[in-house]
VOTORTOR-259265 format. One record per residue (C-alpha): residue in three letters; x, y negated, z. Coordinates in steps of 0.02 Angstrom, whole numbers, plus 50000, padded with zeros to 5 digits. Example, Ala and Ser with C-alpha at 12.3 -4.5 7.8 and 13.67 -1.06 7.14 Angstrom:
2
ALA506155022550390/SER506845005350357/
END
This chain:
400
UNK462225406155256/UNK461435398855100/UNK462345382055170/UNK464265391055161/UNK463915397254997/UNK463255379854931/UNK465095371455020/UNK466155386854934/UNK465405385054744/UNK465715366454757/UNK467455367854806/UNK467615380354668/UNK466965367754540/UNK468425355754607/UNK469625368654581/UNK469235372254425/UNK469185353754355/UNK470825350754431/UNK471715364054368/UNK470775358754190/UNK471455341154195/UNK473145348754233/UNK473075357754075/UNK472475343353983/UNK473745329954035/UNK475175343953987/UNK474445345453841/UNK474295328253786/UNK476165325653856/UNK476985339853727/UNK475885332453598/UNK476595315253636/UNK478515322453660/UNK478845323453468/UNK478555305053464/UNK479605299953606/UNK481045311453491/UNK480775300453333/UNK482385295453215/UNK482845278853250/UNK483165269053092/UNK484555260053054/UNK485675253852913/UNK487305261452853/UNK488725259052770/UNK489825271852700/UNK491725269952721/UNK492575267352553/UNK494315261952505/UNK495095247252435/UNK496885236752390/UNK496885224652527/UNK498055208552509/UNK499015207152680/UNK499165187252732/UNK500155180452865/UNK499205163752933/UNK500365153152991/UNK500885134553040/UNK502395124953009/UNK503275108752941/UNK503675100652782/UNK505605096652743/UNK506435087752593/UNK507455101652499/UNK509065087452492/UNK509285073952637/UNK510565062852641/UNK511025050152768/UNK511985035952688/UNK513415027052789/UNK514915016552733/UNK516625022652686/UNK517555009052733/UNK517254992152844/UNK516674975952792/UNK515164963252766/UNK513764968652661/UNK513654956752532/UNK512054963052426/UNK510714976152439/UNK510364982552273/UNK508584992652283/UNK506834992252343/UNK506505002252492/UNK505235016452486/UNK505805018052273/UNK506405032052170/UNK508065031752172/UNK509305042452035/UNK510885049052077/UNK512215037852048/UNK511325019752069/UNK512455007552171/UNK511525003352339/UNK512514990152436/UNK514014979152401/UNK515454977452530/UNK516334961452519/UNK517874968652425/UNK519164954352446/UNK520284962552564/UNK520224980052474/UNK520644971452309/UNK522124960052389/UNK522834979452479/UNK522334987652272/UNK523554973252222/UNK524834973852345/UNK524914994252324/UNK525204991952127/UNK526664977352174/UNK527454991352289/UNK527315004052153/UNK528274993952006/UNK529744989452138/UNK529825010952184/UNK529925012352007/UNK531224999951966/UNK532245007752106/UNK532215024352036/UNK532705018351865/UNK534335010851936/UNK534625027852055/UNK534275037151894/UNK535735027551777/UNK536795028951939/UNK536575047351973/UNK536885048151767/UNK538715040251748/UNK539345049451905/UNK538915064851828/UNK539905063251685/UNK541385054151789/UNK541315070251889/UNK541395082151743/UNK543155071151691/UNK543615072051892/UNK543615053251888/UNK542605052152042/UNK542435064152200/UNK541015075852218/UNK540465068052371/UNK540165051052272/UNK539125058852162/UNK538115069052267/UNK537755053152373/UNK537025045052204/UNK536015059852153/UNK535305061852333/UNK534785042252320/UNK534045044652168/UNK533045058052238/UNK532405048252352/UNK531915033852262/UNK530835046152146/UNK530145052752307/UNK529695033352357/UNK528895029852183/UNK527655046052229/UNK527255038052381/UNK526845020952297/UNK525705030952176/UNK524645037852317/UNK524665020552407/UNK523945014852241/UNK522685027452237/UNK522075022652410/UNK521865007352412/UNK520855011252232/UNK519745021152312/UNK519325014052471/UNK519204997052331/UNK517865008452257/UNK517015013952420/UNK516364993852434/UNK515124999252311/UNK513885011752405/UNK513135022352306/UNK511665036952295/UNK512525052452338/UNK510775061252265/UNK508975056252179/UNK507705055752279/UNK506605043552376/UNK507635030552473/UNK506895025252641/UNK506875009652731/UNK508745000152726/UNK509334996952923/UNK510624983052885/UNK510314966252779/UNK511734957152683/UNK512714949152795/UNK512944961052917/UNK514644970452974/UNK514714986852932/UNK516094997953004/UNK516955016152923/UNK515765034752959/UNK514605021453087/UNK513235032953173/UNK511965024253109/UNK511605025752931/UNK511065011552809/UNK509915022652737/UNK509235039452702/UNK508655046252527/UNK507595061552548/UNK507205074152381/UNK505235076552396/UNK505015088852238/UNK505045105752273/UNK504815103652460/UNK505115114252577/UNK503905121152706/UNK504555128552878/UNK503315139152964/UNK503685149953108/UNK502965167553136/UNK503295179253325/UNK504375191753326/UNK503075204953341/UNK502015198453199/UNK503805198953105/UNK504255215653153/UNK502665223653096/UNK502915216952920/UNK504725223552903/UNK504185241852973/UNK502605240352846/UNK503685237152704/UNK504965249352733/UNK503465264252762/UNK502795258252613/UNK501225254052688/UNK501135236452563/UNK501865232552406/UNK502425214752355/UNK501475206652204/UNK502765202252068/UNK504325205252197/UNK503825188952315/UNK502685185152446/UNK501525170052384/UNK501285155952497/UNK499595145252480/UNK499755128152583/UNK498505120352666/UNK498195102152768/UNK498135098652960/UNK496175097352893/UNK496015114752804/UNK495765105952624/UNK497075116852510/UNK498585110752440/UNK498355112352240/UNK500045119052209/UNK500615137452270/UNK502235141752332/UNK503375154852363/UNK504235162252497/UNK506365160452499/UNK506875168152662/UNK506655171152845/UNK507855166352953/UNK509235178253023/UNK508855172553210/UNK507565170353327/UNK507085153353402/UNK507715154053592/UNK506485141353640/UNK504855145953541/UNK505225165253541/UNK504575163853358/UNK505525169553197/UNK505715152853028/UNK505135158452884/UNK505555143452725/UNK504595142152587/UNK504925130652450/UNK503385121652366/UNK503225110552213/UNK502695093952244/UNK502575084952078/UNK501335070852145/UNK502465068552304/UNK500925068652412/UNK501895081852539/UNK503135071352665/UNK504335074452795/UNK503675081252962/UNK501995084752882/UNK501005099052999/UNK500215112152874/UNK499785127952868/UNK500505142652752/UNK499475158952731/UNK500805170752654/UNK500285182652555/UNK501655196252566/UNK500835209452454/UNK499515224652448/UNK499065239052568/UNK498385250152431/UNK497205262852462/UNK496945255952637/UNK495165261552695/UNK493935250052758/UNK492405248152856/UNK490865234752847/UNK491315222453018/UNK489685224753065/UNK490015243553133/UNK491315238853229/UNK491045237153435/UNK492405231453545/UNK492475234553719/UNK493175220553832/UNK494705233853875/UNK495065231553689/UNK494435246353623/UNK493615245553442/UNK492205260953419/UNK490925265653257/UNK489435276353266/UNK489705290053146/UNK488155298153075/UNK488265317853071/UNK487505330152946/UNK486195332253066/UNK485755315253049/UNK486375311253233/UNK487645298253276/UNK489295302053386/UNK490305287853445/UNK492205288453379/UNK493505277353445/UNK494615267353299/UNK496155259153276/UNK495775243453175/UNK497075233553068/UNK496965217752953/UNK495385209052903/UNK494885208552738/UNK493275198852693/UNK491915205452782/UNK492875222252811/UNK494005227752918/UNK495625238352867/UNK495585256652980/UNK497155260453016/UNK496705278853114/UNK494735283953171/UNK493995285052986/UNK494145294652800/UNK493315290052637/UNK491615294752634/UNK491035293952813/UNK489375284252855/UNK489185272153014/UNK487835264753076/UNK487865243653053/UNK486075241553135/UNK485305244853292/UNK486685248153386/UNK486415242953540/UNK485225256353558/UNK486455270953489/UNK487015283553604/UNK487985299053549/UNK486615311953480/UNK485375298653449/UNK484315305553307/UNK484375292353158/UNK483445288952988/UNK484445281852861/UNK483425265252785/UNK484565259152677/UNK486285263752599/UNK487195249652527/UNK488195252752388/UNK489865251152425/UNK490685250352233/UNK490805230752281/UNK491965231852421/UNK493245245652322/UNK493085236552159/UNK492895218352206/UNK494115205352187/UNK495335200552349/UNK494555188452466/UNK496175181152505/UNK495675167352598/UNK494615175752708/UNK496155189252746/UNK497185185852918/UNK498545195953008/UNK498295212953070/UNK497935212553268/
END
C-alpha cells in the first residue's frame, strides 16, 4: 500500500513539471512573437514630379543636301581635265574640255545658213513691195501678188529657222566646256583626256556632292512614330522653340559637336524595313560628316511637363512584362500596386498610370516585401533634385 502511494505521488510530480514546462515554453514563445513582427527597414523614395525631355534614339545615314552627277551634253574627245579630284569646287568652274572642232565648224556653218535666209527675205520683201503698189494701179493680177507676198512669208519663216539653227549649234558649241552645275566637293573623275565621251552616257564623269549642312536620314517604326503623333496632339509634350532638336552621334558613341534640327518625316512607310524616314539637316562646317556615314540621332522632340516620376530602383518587372512598386501605407505597411511605366529619364522612370505626387515606395529590401509587410522608414531622400534638376538628356530614351 505504502508502495502504490510512493508510484502515484511520483507520477504526480511528472505531471506537474510537464504541464509547467508547457506553460513556460508558451510563455517564452508570446514573449518572442513581437520580435518575429518587427518593421523591416528599408529606404524610400517619395514620388515627385518633373518636365521630362522626350528623346527618340535612333540610327540612320548621312546624305549630301545637293548631289549632282556630272555627264556630257554632247559627244566628243575629252581634251583636258581642269580640277583636282577630292577639291572644293564653286559653282560655275569649267571641269572638262570637249574637243570643239566639229561644234565650231556646225556654229559656222549655222551662221553661213542664216545670212543666205536673210538675204532671201530681203529680195521676197522688195518683191512682195512693188507688187503691192502695181496691184493698187491694177497693173498686175492679184494672184501675182499674192504668190510674192506668200514667198516672202516664207523666206522670213526660213530666216527664223536659221536663227534657231544658230542657236544650236551655239549651245551644244558651249556644252564642250563641262562645267559645275553646283559647289561642293568634286569626287574622283572616271574618264582621262583622251577618252570618247558620248551625249546623257550612264556613267557620269564625276559627281560633286554639297557636304555643309548635311543631311542625316534616320528611320524610326511605325509604332514608335505613331505614339509621338497621338502624344502631341493630346498634348501630352510640348516642342522646345517649335522643333524637335537632333544631337548626332558616331558609330563609336563620341558626340558630334554640332546640333541639328529636325525638317520632316516622310509621308510613307518603308515597304521593306516597315520603319518610317525621318531627315534632319546638320551643319557640318569642318566637313568631317560624309556620305553613307552610320550615326546615330537622339531627337529630342520636346517636354512631357508635369509627368510624374519614380526612383528606377522601385520598380520590379515580372518576366510577363508587368512593372509593380511597393507602396508604403499610413500604417506603415507596404501593398504591392501594379504600374504602367513610360519614358526613362535619368535614373527615373516616367509613370504613365499606377502613381500620384506624394506617394512613398520602398527602393530597398524588396525582395523580402510582401503586401502588409510592416516597414520602418530609414531614410527619406529628398526628392527637390529630381523635380528641380536639370534634364538628363542623354540619359533619356523612348518610352517602352
Amino acid at each position: 500500500m505504502f508502495l502504490l502511494d510512493k508510484v502515484k505521488k511520483s507520477k504526480l510530480s511528472v505531471l506537474s513539471a510537464t504541464v509547467g514546462a508547457v506553460l513556460l515554453l508558451s510563455a517564452c514563445e508570446k514573449e518572442a512573437a513581437p520580435t518575429q513582427a518587427a518593421a523591416l527597414p528599408i529606404d524610400v523614395y517619395t514620388v515627385s514630379t518633373a518636365d521630362v525631355p522626350v528623346v527618340s534614339r535612333l540610327t540612320g545615314r548621312a546624305n549630301s543636301t545637293r548631289r549632282a552627277e556630272v555627264r556630257p551634253q554632247v559627244s566628243g574627245v575629252i581634251q583636258k581635265r581642269l580640277f583636282t579630284e577630292g577639291a572644293n569646287i564653286e559653282e560655275g568652274t569649267q571641269l572638262y574640255q570637249i574637243d570643239p572642232a566639229i561644234y565650231q565648224a556646225q556654229y559656222d556653218s549655222a551662221k553661213a545658213s542664216l545670212s543666205s535666209a536673210k538675204a532671201n527675205l530681203h529680195a521676197a520683201k522688195l518683191r512682195a513691195d512693188r507688187y503691192r503698189a502695181l496691184l493698187s494701179r491694177n497693173a498686175v493680177s492679184r494672184q501675182d501678188y499674192d504668190d510674192a507676198n506668200a514667198t516672202y512669208l516664207q523666206a522670213a519663216a526660213t530666216v527664223e529657222q536659221a536663227e534657231a539653227a544658230v542657236q544650236t549649234a551655239e549651245i551644244n558649241l558651249a556644252y564642250t566646256k563641262v562645267y559645275a552645275p553646283i559647289s561642293g566637293r568634286i569626287s574622283r573623275s572616271n574618264v582621262t583626256e583622251g577618252a570618247l565621251v558620248s551625249a546623257q552616257q550612264a556613267e557620269p564623269l564625276t559627281t560633286i556632292q554639297q557636304l555643309d549642312p548635311m543631311y542625316v536620314d534616320l528611320g524610326q517604326s511605325v509604332e514608335a512614330h505613331l505614339q509621338m503623333r497621338d502624344a502631341m496632339e493630346h498634348g501630352q509634350f510640348k516642342m522646345v522653340d517649335g522643333k524637335a532638336t537632333v544631337d548626332i552621334y558616331y558609330s563609336n558613341g563620341e558626340k558630334y559637336p554640332y546640333q541639328g534640327t529636325l525638317e520632316f518625316s516622310e509621308v510613307s512607310v518603308d515597304e521593306t524595313t516597315g520603319m518610317v524616314n525621318l531627315r534632319a539637316i546638320v551643319p557640318n562646317p569642318k566637313q568631317v560628316l560624309l556620305p553613307g556615314m552610320f550615326l546615330r540621332g537622339d531627337i529630342n522632340e520636346g517636354v512631357i511637363p508635369n509627368a510624374v516620376i519614380v526612383d528606377q530602383n522601385a520598380v520590379t518587372r515580372e518576366a510577363a512584362g508587368v512593372s509593380y512598386v511597393m507602396v508604403v501605407d499610413s500604417d506603415n505597411k507596404v501593398q504591392r500596386r501594379n504600374v504602367k511605366i513610360g519614358t526613362n529619364y535619368d535614373k527615373y522612370f516616367v509613370v504613365i498610370d499606377g502613381l500620384k505626387p506624394g506617394e512613398k515606395v520602398a527602393t530597398s529590401n524588396l525582395q523580402k516585401l510582401r503586401s502588409g509587410t510592416l516597414v520602418s522608414i530609414v531614410d527619406l531622400p529628398d526628392t527637390a533634385e529630381a523635380a528641380e534638376g536639370s534634364p538628363a538628356q542623354d540619359n533619356a530614351q523612348q518610352g517602352q
